[in-house]
C-alpha positions in Angstrom: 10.6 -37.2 -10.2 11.0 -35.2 -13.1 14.4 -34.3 -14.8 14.7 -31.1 -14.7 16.9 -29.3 -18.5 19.9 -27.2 -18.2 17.3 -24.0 -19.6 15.3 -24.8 -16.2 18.0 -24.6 -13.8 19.3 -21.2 -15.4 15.7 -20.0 -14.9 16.2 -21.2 -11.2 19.2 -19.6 -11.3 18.3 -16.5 -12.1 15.8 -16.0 -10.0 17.4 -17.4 -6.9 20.1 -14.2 -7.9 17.4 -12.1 -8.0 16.1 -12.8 -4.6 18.9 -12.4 -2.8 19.8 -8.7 -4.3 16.1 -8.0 -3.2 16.3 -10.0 0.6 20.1 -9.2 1.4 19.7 -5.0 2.0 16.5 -5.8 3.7 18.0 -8.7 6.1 20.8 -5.8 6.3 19.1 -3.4 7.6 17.3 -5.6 10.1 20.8 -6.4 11.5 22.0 -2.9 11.6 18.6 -2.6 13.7 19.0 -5.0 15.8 23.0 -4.7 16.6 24.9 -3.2 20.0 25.0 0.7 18.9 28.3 0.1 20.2 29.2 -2.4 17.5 27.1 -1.4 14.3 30.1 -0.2 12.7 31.5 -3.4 12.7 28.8 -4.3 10.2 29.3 -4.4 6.1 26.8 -4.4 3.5 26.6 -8.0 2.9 26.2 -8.7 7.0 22.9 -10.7 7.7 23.0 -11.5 11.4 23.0 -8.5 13.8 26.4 -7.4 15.9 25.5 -8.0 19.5 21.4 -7.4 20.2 19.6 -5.0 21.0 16.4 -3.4 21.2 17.0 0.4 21.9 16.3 1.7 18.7 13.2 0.6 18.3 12.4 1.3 22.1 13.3 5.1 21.3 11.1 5.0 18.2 7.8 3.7 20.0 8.6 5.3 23.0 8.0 8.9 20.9 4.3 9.8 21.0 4.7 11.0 17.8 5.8 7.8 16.2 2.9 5.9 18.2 0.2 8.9 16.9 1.6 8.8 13.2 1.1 5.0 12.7 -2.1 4.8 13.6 -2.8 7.7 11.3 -1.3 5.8 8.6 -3.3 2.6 9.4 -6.7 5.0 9.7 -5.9 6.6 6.3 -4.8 3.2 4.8 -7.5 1.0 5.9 -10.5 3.4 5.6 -9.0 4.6 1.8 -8.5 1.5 -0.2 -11.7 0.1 1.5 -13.5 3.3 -0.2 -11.2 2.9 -3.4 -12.3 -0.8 -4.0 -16.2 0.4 -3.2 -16.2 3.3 -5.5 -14.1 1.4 -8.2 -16.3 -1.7 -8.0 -19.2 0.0 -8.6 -17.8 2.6 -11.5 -16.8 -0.8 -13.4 -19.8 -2.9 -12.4 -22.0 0.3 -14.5 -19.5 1.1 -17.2 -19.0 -2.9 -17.5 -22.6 -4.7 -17.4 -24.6 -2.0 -17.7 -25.8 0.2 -21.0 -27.2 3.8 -20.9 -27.3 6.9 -22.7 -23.4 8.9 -23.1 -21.5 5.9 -21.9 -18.9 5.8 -25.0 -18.1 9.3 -23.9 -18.1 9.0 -20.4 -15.4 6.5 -21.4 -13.5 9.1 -23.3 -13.8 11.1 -20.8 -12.3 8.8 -18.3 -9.3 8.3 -20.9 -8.7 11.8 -21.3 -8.5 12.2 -17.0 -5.5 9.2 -16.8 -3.7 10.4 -19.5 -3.9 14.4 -18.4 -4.1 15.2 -15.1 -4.8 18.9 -13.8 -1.8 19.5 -11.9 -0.9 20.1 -8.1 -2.2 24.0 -8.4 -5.5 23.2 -9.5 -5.8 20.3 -7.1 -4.4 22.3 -3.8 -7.6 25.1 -4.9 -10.2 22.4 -4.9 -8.6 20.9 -1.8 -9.2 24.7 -0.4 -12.6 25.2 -1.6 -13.9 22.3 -0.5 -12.6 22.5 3.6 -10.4 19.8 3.2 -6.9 21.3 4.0 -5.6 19.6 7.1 -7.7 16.8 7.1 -7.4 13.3 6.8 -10.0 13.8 3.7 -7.8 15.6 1.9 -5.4 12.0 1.6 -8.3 9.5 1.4 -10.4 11.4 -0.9 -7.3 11.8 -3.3 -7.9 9.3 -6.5 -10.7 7.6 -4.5 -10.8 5.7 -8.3 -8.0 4.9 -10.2 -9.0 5.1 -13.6 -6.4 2.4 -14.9 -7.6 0.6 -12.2 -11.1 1.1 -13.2 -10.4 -0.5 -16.5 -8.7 -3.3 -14.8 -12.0 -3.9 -12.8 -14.1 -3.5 -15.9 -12.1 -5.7 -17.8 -12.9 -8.2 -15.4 -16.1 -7.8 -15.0 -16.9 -8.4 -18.8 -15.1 -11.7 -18.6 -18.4 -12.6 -16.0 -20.1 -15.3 -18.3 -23.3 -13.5 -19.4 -25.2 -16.8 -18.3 -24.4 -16.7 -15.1 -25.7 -12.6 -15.1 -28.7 -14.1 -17.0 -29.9 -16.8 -14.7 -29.3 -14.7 -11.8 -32.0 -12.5 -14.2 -34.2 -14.7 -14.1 -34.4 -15.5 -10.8 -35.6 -11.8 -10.0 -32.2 -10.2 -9.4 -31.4 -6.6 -9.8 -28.5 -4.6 -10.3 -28.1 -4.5 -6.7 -28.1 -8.0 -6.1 -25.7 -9.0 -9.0 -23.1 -6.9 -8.1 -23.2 -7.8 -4.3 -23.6 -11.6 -4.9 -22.5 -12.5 -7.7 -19.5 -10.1 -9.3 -18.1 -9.2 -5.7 -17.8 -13.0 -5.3 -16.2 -14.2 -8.3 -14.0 -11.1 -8.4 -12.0 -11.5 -5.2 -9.0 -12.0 -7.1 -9.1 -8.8 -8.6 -10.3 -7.1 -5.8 -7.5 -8.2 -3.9 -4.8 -7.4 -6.5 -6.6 -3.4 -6.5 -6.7 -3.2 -3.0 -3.1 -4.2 -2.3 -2.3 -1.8 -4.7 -4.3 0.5 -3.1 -3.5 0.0 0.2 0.5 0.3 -1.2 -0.3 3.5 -2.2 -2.0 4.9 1.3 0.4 3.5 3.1 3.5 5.0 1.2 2.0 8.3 0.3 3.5 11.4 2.2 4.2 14.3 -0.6 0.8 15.3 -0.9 0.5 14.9 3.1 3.0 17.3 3.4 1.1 19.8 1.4 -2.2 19.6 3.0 -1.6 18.2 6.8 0.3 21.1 8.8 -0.7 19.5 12.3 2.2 16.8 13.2 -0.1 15.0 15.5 -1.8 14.4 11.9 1.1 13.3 10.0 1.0 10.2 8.5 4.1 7.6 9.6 6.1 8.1 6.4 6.1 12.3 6.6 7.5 11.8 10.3 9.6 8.8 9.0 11.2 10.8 5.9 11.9 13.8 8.1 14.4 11.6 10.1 15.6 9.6 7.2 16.2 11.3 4.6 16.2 14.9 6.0 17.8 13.8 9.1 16.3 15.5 11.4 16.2 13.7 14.5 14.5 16.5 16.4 10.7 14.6 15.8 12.3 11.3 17.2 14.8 12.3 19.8 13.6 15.7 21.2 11.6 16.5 23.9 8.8 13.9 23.6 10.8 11.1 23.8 10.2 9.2 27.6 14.0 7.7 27.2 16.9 9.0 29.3 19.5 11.1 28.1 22.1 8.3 28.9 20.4 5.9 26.5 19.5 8.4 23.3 23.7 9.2 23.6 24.3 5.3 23.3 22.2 5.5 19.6 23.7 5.0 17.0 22.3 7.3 14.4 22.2 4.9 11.2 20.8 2.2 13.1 18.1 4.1 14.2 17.8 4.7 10.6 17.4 1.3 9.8 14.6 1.1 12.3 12.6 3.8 11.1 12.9 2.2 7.9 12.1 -2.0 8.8 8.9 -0.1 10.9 7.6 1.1 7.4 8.1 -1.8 5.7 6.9 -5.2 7.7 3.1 -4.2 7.4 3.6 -4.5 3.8 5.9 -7.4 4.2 3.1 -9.0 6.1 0.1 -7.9 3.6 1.9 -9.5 0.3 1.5 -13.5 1.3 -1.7 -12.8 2.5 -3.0 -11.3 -1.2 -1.0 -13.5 -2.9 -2.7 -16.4 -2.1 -5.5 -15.2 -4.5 -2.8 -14.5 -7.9 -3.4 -18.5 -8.3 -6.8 -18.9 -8.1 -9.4 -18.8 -11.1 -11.9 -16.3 -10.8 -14.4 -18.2 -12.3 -13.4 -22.1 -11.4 -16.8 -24.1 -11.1 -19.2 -21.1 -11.7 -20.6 -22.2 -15.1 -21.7 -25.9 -15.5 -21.2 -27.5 -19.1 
């Protein structure tokens, strides 16, 4: 077994330090969500393991219609955006990367010019208006259906594509079609993967513009109706008259514990997407596809 230096085991250090400032308020706020309501308040920052256990908070939380309504909303918009981000950015980088035609240095420029000024929330609420959109779930999934940064990611990555592999594929009778379908799609699941976490990130954690557009509640994504009661504490949308709980047990709650649970509700989807991308960070793009 190897020895490991004294440089290694400050590195190990470091980022065992690192990890715990990151997994401590999270484990926190599981046990605050988990605890007697009775006994949260025995509970300090540092406390891992709940006080008591219980389950009422998040019983009040999916017993509201509301909450039920506004996660699915958030897993419509989330899953049906980033699937039409990673098309429409695939596709943008696959032409502005392997193909040439007529204008494409300035419809680079242009591209350049749109990340690094954008029009503004005025101009963008008008076009949202124009186009029917207000009030929709359009009016979130169609927002930056390509990232331009992430465009450039994507076309970087496609012009790392050996051109012999594009070149055999050639010569077997392939078009555009079928070289971006079965051959770049393929060998770019890494980055693919990295976009559409990012992506998906985004969908999932967006709720400023939805509360702009989307007026209807039984439209509002999870984190509007999650950021009323958390940060605007207004437990009206959670404990009001929708709720199918007795009056006995919404007395019982304890209000930051319930907190807590709004909040570990927005965050295990994510918490369960990471490993699952991850696993493609360490895998070469490319391994095996060109033969010396």
């Amino acid at each position: 077994m190897k020895k490991l230096n004294w440089s290694t085991w400050i590195i190990y250090i470091v980022l065992f330090l690192l990890s715990l400032s990151v997994l401590v308020p999270i484990l926190n706020l599981v046990a605050m969500s988990l605890s007697d309501p009775l006994k949260v308040h025995e509970l300090d920052g540092l406390d891992i393991l709940p006080k008591g256990f219980s389950l009422i908070n998040y019983e009040v939380l999916f017993s509201n219609p509301l909450i039920v309504r506004s996660i699915f909303n958030t897993l419509f918009i989330t899953i049906v955006g980033t699937l039409l981000n990673l098309f429409l950015t695939a596709m943008a980088a696959y032409v502005l990367a392997r193909t040439n035609f007529v204008g494409k240095k300035l419809v680079i420029v242009f591209l350049i010019v749109i990340m690094v000024f954008e029009p503004g929330l005025i101009p963008e609420y008008l076009l949202v208006k124009d186009l029917g959109l207000l009030d929709t779930y359009l009016s979130l999934i169609l927002y930056k259906a390509i990232n331009v940064y992430y465009l450039f990611i994507l076309m970087r990555f496609f012009e790392d594509v050996p051109d012999s592999i594009i070149e055999a594929a050639r010569i077997d009778g392939a078009g555009h079609f079928r070289i971006f379908t079965r051959i770049m799609l393929p060998l770019s699941k890494p980055a693919l993967a990295t976009l559409g976490l990012f992506y998906g990130v985004y969908h999932w954690n967006e709720y400023f513009r939805a509360t702009i557009y989307i007026t209807d509640p039984n439209k509002y994504p999870l984190q509007v109706v999650l950021r009323q009661f958390v940060v605007q504490q207004d437990n009206t949308s959670l404990l009001g008259a929708q709720t199918v709980l007795s009056y006995d047990k919404i007395a019982s709650l304890d209000f930051s514990s319930l907190q807590a649970g709004t909040i570990i509700i927005s965050m295990v989807p994510l918490l369960i997407l990471y490993p699952l991308i991850l696993k493609y960070y360490a895998k070469g793009a490319l391994e095996g596809g060109v033969k010396d």
